[in-house]
N, C-alpha and C positions, 0 to 999 in steps of 0.2 A: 492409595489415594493421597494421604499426605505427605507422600513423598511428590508424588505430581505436583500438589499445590503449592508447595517448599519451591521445587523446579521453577515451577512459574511468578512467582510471587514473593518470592522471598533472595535476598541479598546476605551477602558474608560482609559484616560490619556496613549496616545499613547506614550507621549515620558518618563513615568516611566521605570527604570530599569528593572523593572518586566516585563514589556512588550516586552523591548529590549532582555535581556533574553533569554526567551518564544520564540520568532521568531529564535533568534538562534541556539537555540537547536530544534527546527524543520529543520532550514538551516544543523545542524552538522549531525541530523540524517539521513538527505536524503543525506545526501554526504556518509557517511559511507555507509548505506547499498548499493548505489552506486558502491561504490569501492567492496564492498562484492562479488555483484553480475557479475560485470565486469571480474572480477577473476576466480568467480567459473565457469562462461559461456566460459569465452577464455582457461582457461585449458579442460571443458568437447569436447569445440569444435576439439580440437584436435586429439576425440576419432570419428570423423565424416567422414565418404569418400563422401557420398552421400545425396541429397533432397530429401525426401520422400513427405511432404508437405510445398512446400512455401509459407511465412505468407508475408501480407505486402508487406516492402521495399523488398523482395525475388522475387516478382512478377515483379518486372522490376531491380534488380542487379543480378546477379550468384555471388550468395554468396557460390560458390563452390571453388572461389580464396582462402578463409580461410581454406580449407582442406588440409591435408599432409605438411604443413611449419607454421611458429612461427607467421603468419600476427594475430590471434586471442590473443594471448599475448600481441604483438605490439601492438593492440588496449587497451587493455587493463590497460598497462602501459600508452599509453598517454590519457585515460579516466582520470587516478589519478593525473598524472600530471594537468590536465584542473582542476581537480576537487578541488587541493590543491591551485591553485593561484585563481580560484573564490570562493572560499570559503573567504582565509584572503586578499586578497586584496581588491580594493572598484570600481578601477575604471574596472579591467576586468571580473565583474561579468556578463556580456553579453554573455560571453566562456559557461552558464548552458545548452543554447540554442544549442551549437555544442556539451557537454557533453550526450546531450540527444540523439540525431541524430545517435552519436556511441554506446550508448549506446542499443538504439533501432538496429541497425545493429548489435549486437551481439547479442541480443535475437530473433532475427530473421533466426540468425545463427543456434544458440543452439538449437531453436525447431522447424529448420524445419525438426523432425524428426516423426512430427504428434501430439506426446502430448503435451499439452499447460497446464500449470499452471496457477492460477491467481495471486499466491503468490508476482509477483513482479508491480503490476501494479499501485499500489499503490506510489513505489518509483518512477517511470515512469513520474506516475500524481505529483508528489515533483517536480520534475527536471525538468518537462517542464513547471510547473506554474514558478518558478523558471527563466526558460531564458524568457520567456513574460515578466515576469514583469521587470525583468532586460535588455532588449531589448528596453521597451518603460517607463518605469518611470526613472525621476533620480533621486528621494529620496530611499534613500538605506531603509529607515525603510516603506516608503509607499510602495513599491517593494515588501519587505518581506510578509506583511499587505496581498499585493495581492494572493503572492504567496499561503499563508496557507489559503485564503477564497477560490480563485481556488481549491483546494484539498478541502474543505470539502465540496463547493459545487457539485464534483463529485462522494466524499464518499456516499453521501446523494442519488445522481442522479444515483448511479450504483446498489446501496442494492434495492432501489423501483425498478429499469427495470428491474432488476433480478427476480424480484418477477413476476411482471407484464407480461415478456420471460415465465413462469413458466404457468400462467395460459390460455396466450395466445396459447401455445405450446399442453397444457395437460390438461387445463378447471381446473373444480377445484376439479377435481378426480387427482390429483398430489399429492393431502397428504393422499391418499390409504397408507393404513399402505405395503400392499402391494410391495409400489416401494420400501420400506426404507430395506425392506427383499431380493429384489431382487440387492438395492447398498451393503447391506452388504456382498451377496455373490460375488458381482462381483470385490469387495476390498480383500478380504479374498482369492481368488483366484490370482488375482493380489501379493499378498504378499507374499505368498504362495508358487507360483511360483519363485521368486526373494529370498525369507530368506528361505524356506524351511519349514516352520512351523506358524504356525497360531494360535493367544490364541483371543476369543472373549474378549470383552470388556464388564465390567457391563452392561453399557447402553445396548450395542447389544444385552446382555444375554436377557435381559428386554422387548426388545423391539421385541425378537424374540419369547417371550411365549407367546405377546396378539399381536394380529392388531392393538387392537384398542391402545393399548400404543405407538404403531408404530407410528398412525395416529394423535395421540398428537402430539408425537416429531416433525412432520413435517410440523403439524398447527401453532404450538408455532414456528418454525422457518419461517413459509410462512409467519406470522402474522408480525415478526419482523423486516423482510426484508421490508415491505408494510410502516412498520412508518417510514422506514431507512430516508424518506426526512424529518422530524421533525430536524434531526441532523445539517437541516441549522439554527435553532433559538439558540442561544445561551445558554437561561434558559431549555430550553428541551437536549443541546445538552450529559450534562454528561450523563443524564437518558437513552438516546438512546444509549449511548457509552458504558454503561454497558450491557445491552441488544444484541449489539451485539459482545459483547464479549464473552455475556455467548452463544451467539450463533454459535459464532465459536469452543466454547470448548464444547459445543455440538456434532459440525460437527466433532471433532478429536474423539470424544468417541464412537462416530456413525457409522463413515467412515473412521478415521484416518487419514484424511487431517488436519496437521498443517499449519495454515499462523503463520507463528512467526514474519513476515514483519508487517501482517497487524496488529498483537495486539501490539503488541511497538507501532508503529503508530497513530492507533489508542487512545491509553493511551494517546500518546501525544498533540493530537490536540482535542480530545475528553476533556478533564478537562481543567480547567481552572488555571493553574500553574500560571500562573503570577500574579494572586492573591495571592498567597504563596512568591512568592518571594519581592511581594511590602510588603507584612508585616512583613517577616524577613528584607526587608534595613528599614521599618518604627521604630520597634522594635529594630532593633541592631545596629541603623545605621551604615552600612555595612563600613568597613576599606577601605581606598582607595578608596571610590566610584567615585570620577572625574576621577583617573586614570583606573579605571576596564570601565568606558563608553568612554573612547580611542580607549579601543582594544576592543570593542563591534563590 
């Protein structure tokens, strides 16, 4: 067990630049796609009258006040607002914890119109490791530490029960080449309908002349899903990270579902960058480095 939380949680020369870095630009990215997502949700919501399916916080708010007036903007705007003073300030980075709350009420919003993406959950899990750890630590660099081992221990814990959802649901007649025939027509329809026109993809071409090609692609992605907890060890964790990256660019060539959330993301927390950046300030020793760990 403390070897797991070592894994997760814990850095070799915590307080090199590289590390500080590293945690930051996990912090910038999750704020950005933040504000991305806040934006794109509070103007779709505006095209909303009514609940078709409430998610969540919907099951006890009428999140129908945000329909027909500017309240989904509004949020919107003071998402970013919250988001730029906890990001560069130090001491109100406790604000991630209410950035999430609104954040999660506006996706609550946007889809309670039945379809759910997984695309953003990812940034969700940044934001709320994020106000935890800034709610109960007060080192700003053990916080962060926290925050990015929180996320990849639920990267790790989400890819395996996914799988696990899979077999539990549909035994392990799930990678029947079969279903992978029957997602692609039921995407191809979907698109179809929406753009008017449909071109198969290589992969689909492929996978729709054998089963059993089919029944690969779906092994090689059940299989992947299954190691996705390896992803909490450090030395395994790039090797996983590739894996399932090809697994997502898999699923777009398959089904046409992009996460473009989750592969940045992924990239990011999956390698180990701040070994890169400790050997460019070793190597170059970086200009200014007492004043660039100021404004860290």
């Amino acid at each position: 067990m403390n070897s797991l939380l070592q894994n997760l949680f814990e850095f070799k020369r915590p307080d090199s630049i590289g590390v500080k870095l590293y945690l930051r630009l996990f912090e910038l990215f999750s704020v950005c796609y933040t504000l991305i997502y806040a934006w794109d949700w509070g103007f779709y919501i505006l095209r909303i009258s009514d609940v078709v399916l409430p998610l969540g916080l919907a099951n006890y708010i009428d999140v129908e006040i945000f329909f027909g007036n500017s309240l989904p903007l509004i949020s919107a705007g003071l998402i970013s607002g919250l988001a730029v003073v906890a990001f560069f300030s130090r001491r109100y980075k406790w604000l991630y914890i209410l950035i999430f709350l609104l954040l999660h009420l506006q996706y609550v919003t946007r889809f309670s119109l039945g379809e759910i993406p997984h695309s953003s959950n990812l940034i969700g899990f940044s934001i709320l490791g994020l106000g935890l750890a800034f709610c109960f630590i007060n080192n700003r660099w053990k916080a962060l530490s926290f925050a990015y081992g929180f996320l990849v221990f639920f990267v790790g814990l989400s890819y395996t029960s996914a799988s696990i959802s899979k077999l539990v649901a549909s035994g392990i007649s799930w990678v029947d080449g079969n279903h992978l025939w029957l997602w692609i027509a039921e995407k191809s329809t979907d698109v179809l309908s929406a753009e008017g026109s449909y071109t198969l993809t290589w992969v689909q071409e492929l996978a729709l002349q054998s089963r059993l090609i089919a029944t690969i692609i779906l092994i090689i992605g059940l299989v992947t899903e299954i190691c996705a907890f390896l992803f909490w060890w450090k030395r395994l964790r790039p090797y996983i990270t590739l894996l399932l990256i090809g697994m997502h660019i898999g699923i777009y060539y398959s089904m046409n579902i992009w996460f473009m959330s989750y592969l940045i993301e992924l990239s990011i927390i999956g390698f180990p960058w701040y070994k890169l950046f400790n050997y460019l300030d070793e190597k170059y020793n970086l200009q200014n480095r007492n004043n660039l760990l100021k404004y860290l």
